[in-house]
C-alpha positions in Angstrom: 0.0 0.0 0.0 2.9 2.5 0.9 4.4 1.9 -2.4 1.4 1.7 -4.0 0.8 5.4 -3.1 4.5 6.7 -3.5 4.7 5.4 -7.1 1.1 7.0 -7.7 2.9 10.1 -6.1 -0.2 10.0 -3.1 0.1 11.1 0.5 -0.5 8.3 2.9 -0.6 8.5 6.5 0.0 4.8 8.1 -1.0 4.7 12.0 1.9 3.7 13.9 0.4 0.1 15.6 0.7 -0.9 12.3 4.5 -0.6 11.1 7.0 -2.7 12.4 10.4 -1.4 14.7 12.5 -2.5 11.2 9.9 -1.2 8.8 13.1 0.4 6.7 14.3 -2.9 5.3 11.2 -3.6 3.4 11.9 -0.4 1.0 15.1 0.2 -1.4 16.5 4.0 -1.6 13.9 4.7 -4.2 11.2 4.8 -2.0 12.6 5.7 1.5 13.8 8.9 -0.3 10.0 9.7 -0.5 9.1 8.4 3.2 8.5 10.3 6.4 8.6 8.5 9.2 7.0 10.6 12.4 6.9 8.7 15.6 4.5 10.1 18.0 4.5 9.3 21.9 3.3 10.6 25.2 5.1 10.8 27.9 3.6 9.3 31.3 2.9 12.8 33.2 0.9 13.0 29.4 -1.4 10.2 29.7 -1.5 10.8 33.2 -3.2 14.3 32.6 -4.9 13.8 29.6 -6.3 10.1 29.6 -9.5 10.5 29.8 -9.1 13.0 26.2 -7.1 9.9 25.1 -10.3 7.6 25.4 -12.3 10.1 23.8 -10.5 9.5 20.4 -9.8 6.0 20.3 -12.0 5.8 17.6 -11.4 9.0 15.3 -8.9 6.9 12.6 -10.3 3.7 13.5 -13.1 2.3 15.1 -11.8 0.8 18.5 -14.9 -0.8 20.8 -13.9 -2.1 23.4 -12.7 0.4 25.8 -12.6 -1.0 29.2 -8.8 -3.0 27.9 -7.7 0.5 27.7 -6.7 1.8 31.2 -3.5 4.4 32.0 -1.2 1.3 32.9 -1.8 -0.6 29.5 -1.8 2.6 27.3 1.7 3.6 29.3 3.1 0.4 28.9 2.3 0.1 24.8 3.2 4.0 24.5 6.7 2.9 25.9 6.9 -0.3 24.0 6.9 2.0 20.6 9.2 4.1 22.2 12.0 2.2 23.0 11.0 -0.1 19.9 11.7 2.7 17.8 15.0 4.5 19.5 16.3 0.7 19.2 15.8 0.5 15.6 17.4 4.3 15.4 14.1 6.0 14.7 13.7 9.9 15.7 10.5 9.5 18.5 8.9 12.9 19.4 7.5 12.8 22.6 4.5 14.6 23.5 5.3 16.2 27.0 2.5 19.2 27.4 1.2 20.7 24.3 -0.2 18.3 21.5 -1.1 20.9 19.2 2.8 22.9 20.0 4.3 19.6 19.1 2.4 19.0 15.8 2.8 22.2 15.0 6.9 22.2 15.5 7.2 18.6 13.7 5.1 20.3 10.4 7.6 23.1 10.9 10.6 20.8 9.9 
């Protein structure tokens, strides 16, 4: 699908659950040249202040049901498994400390 869209020159936003920690080996230069790769995480004091917003929109990319498998201690402990997942594999993570909107804002900004 990711090539599919960078060979029909598309933009394609790909939810992070979905790539893997090495996703980088499944593309040549031809196609990584197109590719950017934002990592988005909250930091703890984050989820801790802002869960409840968190639950809210679960479901605005995807519909996600079942919400009581979503408490702070499961979403802090897959939050940190993408994070140190992706500094392993060398990835850039940005991590959301305060401002959600600041940070988008800076990351567009690049």
């Amino acid at each position: 699908m990711i090539k599919t869209a960078i060979e029909n020159r598309q933009n394609l936003i790909v939810e992070g659950g979905y790539i893997p920690f090495n996703w980088r080996g499944s593309f040549d230069e031809l196609y990584l040249g197109s590719i950017r790769f934002i990592c988005l995480a909250f930091s703890d004091e984050f989820i801790d202040i802002h869960f409840d917003e968190i639950r809210e929109h679960r479901s605005d990319i995807e519909a996600r049901q079942d919400v009581a498998n979503c408490t702070i201690a499961s979403l802090k402990d897959d939050n940190r498994r993408y994070i140190d997942g992706f500094k392993t594999a060398g990835e850039k993570v940005f991590l959301i400390k305060t401002d959600y909107e600041q940070m988008i804002q800076s990351i567009l900004d690049l």
